[in-house]
N, C-alpha and C positions, 0 to 999 in steps of 0.2 A: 358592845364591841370588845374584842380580845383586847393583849398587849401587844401582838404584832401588828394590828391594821396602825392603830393609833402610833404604831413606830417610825413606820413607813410612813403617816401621812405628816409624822412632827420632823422626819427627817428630810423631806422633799422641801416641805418648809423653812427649814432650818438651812439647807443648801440655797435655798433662791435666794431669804434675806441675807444669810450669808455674802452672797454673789453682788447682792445689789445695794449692800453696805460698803462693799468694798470696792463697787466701782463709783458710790458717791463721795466716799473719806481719803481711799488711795486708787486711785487711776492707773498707775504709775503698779501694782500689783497685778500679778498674773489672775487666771480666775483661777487656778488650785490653789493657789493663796484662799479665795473667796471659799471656796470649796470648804477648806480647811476651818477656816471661818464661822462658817457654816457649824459645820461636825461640832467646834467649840459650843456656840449655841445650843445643839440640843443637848450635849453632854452634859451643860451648866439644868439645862432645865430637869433632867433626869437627876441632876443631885440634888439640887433646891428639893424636889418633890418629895426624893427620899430622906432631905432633912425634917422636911414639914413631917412628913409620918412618924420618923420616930421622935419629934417632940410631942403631936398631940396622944403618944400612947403613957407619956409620963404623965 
């Protein structure tokens, strides 16, 4: 698989939990909040990855 399938499938991902984190933690939050949420989630895991890479190249 490319980097765009796996984008799209970690970002469809990353909006549901997102969504349904946020309707079990705050209620009381809109779903673009969740959305938002969301977006955080994969953004974190795209950087964790590109930390991981460039430590195991030292």
């Amino acid at each position: 698989m490319s980097g765009f399938p796996i984008f799209i499938v970690r970002l469809i991902l990353g909006m549901a939990f997102g969504i349904l984190l946020t309707r079990i933690f705050r209620p009381e939050w809109s779903i673009f909040q969740g959305i938002a949420l969301g977006g955080g989630l994969v953004a974190g895991a795209y950087l964790m990855q590109l930390m991981r890479q460039r430590n195991s190249k030292k």
